[in-house]
C-alpha positions in Angstrom: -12.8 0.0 20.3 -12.1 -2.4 17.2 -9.4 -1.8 14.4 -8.8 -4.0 11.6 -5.7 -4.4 10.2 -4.9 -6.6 7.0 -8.2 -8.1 7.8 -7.7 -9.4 11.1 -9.6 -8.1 14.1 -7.6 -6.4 17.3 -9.2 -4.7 20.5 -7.3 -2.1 22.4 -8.6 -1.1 25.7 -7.9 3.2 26.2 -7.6 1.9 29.7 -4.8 0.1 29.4 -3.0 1.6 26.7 -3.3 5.3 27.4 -2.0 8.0 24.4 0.6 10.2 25.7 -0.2 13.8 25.4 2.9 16.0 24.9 2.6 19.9 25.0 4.1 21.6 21.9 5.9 24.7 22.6 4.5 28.6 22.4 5.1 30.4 19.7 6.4 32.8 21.6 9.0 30.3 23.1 9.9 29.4 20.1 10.4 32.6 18.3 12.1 34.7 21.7 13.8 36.9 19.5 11.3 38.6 17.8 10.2 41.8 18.9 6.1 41.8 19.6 5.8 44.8 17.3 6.9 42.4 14.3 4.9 39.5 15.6 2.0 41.8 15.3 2.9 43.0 11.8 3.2 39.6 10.6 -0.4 38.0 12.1 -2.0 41.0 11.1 -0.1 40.0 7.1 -1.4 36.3 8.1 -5.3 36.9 8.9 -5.7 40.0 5.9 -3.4 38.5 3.0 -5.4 36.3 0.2 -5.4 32.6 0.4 -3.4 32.5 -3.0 -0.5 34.6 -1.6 -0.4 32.8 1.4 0.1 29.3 -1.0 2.3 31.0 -3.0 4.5 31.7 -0.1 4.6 28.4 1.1 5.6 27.1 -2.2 8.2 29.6 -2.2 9.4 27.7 1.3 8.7 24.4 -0.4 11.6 25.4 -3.1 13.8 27.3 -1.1 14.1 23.5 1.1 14.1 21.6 -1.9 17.2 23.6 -2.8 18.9 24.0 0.1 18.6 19.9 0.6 20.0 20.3 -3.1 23.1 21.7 -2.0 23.7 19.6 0.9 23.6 16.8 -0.9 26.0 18.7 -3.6 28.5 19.8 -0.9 28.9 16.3 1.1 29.1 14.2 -2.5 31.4 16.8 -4.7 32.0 14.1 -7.5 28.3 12.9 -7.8 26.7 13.5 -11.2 23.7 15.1 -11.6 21.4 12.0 -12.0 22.8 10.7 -9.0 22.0 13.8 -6.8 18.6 13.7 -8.2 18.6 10.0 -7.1 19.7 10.7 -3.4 16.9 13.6 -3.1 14.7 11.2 -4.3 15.7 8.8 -1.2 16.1 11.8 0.9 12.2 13.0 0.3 10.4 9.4 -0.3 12.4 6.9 1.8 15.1 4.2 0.1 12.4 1.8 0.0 10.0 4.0 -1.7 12.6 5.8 -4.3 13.8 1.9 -5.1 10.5 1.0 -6.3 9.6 4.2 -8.4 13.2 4.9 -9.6 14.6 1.5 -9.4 18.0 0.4 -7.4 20.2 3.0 -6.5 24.1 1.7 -6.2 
């Protein structure tokens, strides 16, 4: 197999270099306190509810982190100002590098 990067031409041999395959965990694992009977209730909500609620609710997640990072920030820098809290979200969600070169320096 050949990849290119910035022009220049690499090989990688699979046979040498072999991707690790790691196994995620089961739902069920993961959600061990839920009773099956509202499991059920919920996939059956999942396969019959319109696409438009269904990205609805996930923008409704989307804001409900967004605010909750808010707060965090809020809670562990008391004094900051507004501006500056937008700032460190802004690091928080792009990455300093990133942030710096849309927002500019920050401190």
């Amino acid at each position: 197999m050949k990849l290119t990067i910035d022009g220049h031409k690499i090989r990688r041999k699979l046979k040498k270099t072999p991707i690790k395959k790691t196994r995620l965990a089961s739902w069920r694992a993961l959600h061990a306190d839920t009773d099956t009977w509202a499991e059920e209730i919920l996939f059956k909500f999942y396969r019959e509810a319109p696409a438009w609620r269904k990205l609805e609710l996930a923008d409704d997640f989307r804001k409900s982190m967004l605010l909750l990072a808010e707060s965090g920030l809020k809670s562990r820098n008391p004094d900051a100002s507004p501006e500056e809290i937008r700032r460190m979200m802004a690091d928080m969600l792009l990455g300093p590098e990133l942030a710096a070169k849309v927002y500019g320096n920050y401190k």
